[in-house]
N, C-alpha and C positions, 0 to 999 in steps of 0.2 A: 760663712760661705757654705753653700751646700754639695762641697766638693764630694764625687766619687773617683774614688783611685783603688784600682786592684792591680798587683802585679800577680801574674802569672807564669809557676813555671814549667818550662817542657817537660816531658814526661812522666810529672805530677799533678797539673793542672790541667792537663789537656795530651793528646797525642802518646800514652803509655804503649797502644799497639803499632805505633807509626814505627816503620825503620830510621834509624839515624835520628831520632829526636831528642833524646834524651841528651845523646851524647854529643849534641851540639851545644845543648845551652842556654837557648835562646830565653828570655827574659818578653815576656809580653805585657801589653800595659791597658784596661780600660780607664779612660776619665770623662767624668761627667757630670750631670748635674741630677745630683741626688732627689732634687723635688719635682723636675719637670719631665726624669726620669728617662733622660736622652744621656749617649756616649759614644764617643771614640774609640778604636781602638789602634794601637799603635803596633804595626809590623804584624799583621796574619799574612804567616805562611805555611807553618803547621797546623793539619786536622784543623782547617777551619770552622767547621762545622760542630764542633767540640770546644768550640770557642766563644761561637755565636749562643752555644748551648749556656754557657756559664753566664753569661752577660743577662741571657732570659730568664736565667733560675733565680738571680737577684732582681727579676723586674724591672728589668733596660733593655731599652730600644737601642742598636747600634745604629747612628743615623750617616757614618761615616771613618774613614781608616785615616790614620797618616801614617807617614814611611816616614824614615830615616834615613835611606839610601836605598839603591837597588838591586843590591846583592838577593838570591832567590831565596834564604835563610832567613830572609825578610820580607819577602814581597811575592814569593812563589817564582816557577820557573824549574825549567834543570838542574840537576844539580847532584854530581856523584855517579849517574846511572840512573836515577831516577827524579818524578818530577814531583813536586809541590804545586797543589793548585792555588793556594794562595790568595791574592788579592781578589785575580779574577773571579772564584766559585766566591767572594766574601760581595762583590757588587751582583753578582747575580741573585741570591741567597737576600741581601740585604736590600739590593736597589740603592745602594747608594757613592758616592763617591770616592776616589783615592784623592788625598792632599799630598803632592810631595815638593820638593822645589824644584824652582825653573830646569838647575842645573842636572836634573834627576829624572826627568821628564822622558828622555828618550830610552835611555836606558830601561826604566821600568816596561814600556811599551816592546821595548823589545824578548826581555825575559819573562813577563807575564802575559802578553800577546793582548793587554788591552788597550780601545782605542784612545785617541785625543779624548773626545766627549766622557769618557771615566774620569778622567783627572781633573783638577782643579790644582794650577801650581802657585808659588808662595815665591814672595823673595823676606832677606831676615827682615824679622821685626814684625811682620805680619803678624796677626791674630786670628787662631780660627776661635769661634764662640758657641758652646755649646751650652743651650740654654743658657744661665748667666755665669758661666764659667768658661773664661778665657786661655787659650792655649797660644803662646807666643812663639813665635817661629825664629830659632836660630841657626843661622847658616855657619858650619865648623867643619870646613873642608880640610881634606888629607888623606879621609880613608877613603871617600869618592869624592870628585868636585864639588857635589851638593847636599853633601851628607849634614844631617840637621838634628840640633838639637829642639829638645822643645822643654819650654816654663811654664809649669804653672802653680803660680802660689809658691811654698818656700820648696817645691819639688823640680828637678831637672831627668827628665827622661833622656838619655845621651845616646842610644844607639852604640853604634860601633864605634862613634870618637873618643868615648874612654871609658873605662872598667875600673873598678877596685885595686887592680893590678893588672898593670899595663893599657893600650890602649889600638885602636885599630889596626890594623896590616895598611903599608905601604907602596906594598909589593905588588898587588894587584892592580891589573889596569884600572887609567884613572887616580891611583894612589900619587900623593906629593909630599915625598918628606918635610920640605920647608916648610909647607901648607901645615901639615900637622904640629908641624913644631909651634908654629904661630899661631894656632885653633888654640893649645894646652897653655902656651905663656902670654897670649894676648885676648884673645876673644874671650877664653872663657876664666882667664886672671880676675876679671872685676866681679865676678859674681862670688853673693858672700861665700862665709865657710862655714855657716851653719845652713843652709841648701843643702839637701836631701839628693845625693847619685842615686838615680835609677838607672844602673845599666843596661845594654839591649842583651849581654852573655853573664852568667853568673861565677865570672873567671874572676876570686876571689873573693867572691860574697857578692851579696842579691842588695845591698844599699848600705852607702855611710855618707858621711858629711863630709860638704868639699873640704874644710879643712883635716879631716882625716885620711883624706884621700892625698890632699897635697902634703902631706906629712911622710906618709909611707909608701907610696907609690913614685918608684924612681924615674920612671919617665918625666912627671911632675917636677924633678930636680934639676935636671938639666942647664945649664947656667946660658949657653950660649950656642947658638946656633953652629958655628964649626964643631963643639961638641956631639950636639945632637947630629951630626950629619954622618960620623966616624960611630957610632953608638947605631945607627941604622943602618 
């Protein structure tokens, strides 16, 4: 398979002069297809353009973004005092689309200020395809209604629904404890444990395998739903 995958991180890989970047975290992801020379990028919202740059340097085309939710740390927007261009200056710049899900859709239009005709939404199980490399669309609600993971090959990109340690905020509108409890002990239970965590923050390291994750990661332990609910 002629997979491309780079992770990329804030204030190393991109955005060193941006304020607030570094010390967010954020974990950025291109995948693609190494031969036909086309790629995705997953969550620009920092120094887009420092972004778009790295993807050129290795000779890729970005023909398209996906989100994982529509927080502005991920998609651009306000956020602190100041703003993230984001998705928006990445379709202007690229000409090309945002993929986010159904559930995501309004949200992002309203923090990044782009129209309907930008987006392209998903429900799970979708696939986007890029050149002959497949991106599967998982919907793992709790940190927002449509927050999403994405597969491809023995790799999971997760976004804000879970980390090395720990896993999304609840707390924020939109957020549903139950939802997440049920994301962590049923949706994403059946995928193997040798699958690769890419996380969206580098809040305990930048990738391990789901069974390392559900090993050491005590949100992953939780036995029971009244439990998880007194733990949040």
């Amino acid at each position: 398979m002629s997979l491309y995958f780079r992770q990329l991180v804030a204030g190393r890989d991109f955005g060193a002069n941006v304020p607030g970047c570094a010390q967010m975290a954020n974990l950025v992801y291109l995948i693609g297809d190494s031969d036909t020379r086309e790629c995705v990028i997953v969550d620009p919202a920092w120094a887009v353009d420092e972004l778009v740059d790295v993807a050129e340097a290795d000779g890729m085309k970005i023909v398209g973004a996906l989100a994982t939710h529509y927080h502005p740390d991920h998609v651009g927007g306000s956020m602190f005092g100041f703003t993230l261009e984001g998705a928006s200056r990445l379709v202007a710049r690229a000409g090309c689309k945002l993929h986010c899900h159904d559930l995501e859709a309004e949200g992002i239009r309203k923090v990044t200020g782009l129209s309907t005709t930008d987006l392209v939404t998903h429900a799970s199980g979708e696939k986007v395809s890029v050149g002959k490399i497949e991106v599967e669309w998982l919907h793992t609600p709790g940190h927002t209604p449509g927050s999403s993971c994405f597969r491809v090959g023995d790799a999971l990109v997760a976004g804000d629904t879970l980390f090395l340690q720990g896993c999304g905020r609840v707390d924020l509108p939109g957020g549903d404890p139950d939802q997440m409890y049920y994301t962590l002990t049923q949706r994403l239970a059946t995928l193997p444990g040798d699958m690769t965590l890419w996380p969206g923050h580098s809040y305990g390291g930048k990738q391990a395998t789901l069974d390392e994750v559900r090993r050491t990661n005590p949100y992953m332990q939780v036995k029971d739903l009244a439990t998880w609910r007194r733990s949040r």
